[in-house]
C-alpha positions in Angstrom: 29.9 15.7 14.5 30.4 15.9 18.4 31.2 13.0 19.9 27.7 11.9 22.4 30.0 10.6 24.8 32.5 13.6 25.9 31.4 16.9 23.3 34.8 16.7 21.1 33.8 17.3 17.9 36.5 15.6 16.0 36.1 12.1 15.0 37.2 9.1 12.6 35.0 7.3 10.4 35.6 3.7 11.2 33.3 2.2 9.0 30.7 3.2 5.9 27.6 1.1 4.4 24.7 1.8 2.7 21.5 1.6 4.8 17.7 1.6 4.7 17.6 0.1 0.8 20.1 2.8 -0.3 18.3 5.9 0.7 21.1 6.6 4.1 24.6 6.0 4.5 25.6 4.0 7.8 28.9 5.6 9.7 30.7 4.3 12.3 32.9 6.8 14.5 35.2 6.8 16.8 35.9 10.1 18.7 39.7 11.0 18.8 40.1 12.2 22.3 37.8 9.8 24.4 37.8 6.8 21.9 34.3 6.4 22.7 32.5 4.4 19.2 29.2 5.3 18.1 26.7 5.3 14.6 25.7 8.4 12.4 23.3 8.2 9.8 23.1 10.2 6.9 20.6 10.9 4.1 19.4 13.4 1.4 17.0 16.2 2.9 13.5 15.7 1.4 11.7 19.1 0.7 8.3 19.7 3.4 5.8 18.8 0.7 2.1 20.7 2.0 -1.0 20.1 1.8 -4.2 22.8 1.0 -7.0 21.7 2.4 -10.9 22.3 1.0 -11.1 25.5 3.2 -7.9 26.8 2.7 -5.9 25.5 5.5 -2.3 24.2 4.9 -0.8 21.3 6.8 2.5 19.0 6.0 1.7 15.9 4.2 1.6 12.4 6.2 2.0 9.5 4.4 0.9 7.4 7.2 -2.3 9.2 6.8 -2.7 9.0 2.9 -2.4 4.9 4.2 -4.9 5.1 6.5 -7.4 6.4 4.2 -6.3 3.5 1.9 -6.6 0.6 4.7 -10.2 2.4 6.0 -11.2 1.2 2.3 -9.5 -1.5 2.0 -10.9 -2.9 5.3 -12.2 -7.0 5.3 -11.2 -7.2 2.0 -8.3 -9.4 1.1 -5.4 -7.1 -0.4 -1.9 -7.1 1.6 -0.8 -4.0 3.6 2.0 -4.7 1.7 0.4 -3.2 -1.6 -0.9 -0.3 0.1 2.2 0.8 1.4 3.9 0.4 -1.8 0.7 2.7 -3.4 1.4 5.1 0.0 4.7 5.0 -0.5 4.6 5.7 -5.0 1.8 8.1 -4.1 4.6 10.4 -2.0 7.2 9.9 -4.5 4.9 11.3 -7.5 3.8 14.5 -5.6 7.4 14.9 -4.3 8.4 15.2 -8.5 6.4 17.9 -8.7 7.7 21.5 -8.7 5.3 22.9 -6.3 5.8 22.2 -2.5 2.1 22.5 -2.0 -0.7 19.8 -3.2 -4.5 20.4 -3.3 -6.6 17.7 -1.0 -8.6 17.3 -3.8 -5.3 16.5 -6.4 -4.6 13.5 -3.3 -7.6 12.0 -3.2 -7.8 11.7 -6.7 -4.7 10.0 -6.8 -5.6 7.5 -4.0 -9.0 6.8 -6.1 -6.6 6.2 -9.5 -4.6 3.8 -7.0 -7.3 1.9 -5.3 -9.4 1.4 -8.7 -5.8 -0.7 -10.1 -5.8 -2.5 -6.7 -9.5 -3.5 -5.2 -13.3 -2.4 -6.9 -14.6 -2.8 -3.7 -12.1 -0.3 -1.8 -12.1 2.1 -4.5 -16.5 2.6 -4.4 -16.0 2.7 -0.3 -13.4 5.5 -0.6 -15.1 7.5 -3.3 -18.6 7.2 -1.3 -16.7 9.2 1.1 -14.2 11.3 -0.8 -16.9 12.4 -3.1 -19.4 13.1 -0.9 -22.5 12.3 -2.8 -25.4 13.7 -1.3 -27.8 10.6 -2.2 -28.5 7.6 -3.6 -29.1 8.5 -7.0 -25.7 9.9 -7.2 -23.9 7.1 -5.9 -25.6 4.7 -8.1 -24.6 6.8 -11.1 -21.2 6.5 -10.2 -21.3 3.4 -9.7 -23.1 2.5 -13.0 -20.2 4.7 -14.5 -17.7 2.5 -13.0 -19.3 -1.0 -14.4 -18.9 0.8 -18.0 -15.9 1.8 -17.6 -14.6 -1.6 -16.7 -16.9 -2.9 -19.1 -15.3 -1.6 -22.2 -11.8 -1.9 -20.7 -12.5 -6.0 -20.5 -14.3 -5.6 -23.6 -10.9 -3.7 -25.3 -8.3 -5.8 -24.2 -10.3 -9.1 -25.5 -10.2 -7.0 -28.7 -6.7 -6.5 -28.9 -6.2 -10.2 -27.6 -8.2 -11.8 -30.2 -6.3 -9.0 -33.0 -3.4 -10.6 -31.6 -4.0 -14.2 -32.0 -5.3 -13.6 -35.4 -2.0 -11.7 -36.0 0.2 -14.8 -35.6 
């Protein structure tokens, strides 16, 4: 490390904390020839995860972006930007355990929809009107007919397993 000040590029670590919730390592220095004091950060090297578009195209993935998409949806509707960095942020960690350093679009978006249906109804139809570009009306009420079912028999389930459970004990 070169000192900023005068070039040297021998130093003393003064000091060493964690920083940023764990994920960097906090350094003070001081540089032995001018004395000057300054802070290094260190942290693990992510891979360059990629993203293939619809037509083919390949461009680096943005989590800011993947957020966006999720605020868009989840606009006048009352769920904390809190939650949807948190989904942003678990969405980046789940395609970063994957061995490939590419991602399809299409394996995002279906993600995002997965996240959004566990965190707003409303949110979830507006992004999948758009992600899945129906083509009309018909289509979309389909889907969203689908989606009352679905929820339907999943409230329908757990009262099931909740009323086996009370008659359990």
């Amino acid at each position: 490390m070169k000192c900023p000040c005068c070039g040297y590029p021998e130093d003393k670590v003064i000091d060493s904390r964690s920083a940023r919730d764990g994920a960097a390592i906090r350094r003070r220095r001081e540089c032995l020839k001018c004395g000057h004091r300054y802070t290094t950060f260190e942290e693990v090297e992510q891979r360059r995860l990629f993203v293939v578009k619809k037509d083919g195209r390949r461009e680096p993935f943005l989590r800011a972006k993947v957020l966006s998409s999720m605020e868009i949806a989840c606009r006048k509707r009352p769920v904390p930007t809190s939650i949807l960095a948190s989904a942003a942020e678990d969405l980046e960690r789940k395609l970063l355990e994957l061995p490939d350093a590419e991602v399809s679009s299409i394996e995002i978006g279906e993600l995002i929809l997965e996240r959004l249906g566990d965190i707003d109804p409303v949110a979830y139809i507006r992004f999948a009107s758009v992600y899945r570009e129906f083509d009309d009306p018909e289509e979309f009420r389909e889907f969203v007919a689908s989606l009352k079912r679905t929820r339907k028999s999943a409230r329908l389930r757990g009262e099931r397993e909740s009323l086996a459970k009370l008659q359990r004990n």
